[in-house]
N, C-alpha and C positions, 0 to 999 in steps of 0.2 A: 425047186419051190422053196420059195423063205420058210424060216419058221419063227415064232415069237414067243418068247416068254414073259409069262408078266408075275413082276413078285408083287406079293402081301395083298392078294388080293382078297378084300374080305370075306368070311366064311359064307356070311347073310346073301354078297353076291352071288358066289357061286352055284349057292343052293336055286337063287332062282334062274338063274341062267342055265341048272341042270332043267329046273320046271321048263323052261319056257322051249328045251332041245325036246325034250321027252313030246311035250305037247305037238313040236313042227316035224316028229318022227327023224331028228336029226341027232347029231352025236355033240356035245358042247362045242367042241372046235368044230364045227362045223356052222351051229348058230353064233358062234363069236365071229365067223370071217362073212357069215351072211350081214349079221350085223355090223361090222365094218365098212363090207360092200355099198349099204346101202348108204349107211352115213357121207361116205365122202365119194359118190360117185354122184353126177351134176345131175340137177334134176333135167327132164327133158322140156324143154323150152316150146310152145307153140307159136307159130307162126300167124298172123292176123291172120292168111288164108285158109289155115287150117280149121278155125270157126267157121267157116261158110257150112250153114245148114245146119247149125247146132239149135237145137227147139224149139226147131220147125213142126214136131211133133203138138210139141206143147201150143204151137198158135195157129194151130189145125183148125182149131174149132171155132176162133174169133179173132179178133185182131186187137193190137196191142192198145189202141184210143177204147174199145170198148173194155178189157179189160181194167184202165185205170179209171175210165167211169164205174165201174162195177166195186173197185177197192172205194173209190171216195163215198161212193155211196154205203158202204159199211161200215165207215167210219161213224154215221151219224146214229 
């Protein structure tokens, strides 16, 4: 496993970077490579088909022409 050193880094950071381990029950090097991780790892891309059925919940109860009748009408 690598290891990384970083010089002069400043005091102000480090303090919250101890905050912010102490808060995730993690050790700083430990929230310094979570936070790396997360930075330059790709986000996960969805696929059109992957929406299929996404808030269907939500137009359970009506359908999308009465909803925008219902918005324009609160407009007034």
């Amino acid at each position: 496993m690598a290891t990384l050193n970083i010089k002069n880094l400043p005091d102000a950071l480090y303090r919250k970077l101890q905050a912010r381990a102490r808060r995730q029950h993690r050790s700083v090097a430990q929230e310094v490579t979570h936070i790396l991780s997360q930075a330059v790892e790709a986000p996960m891309l969805l696929a059109i088909t992957d929406l299929r059925g996404l808030g269907k919940d939500y137009w359970r109860e009506s359908t999308a022409v009465e909803h925008v009748d219902a918005e324009r009408r609160s407009w007034d």
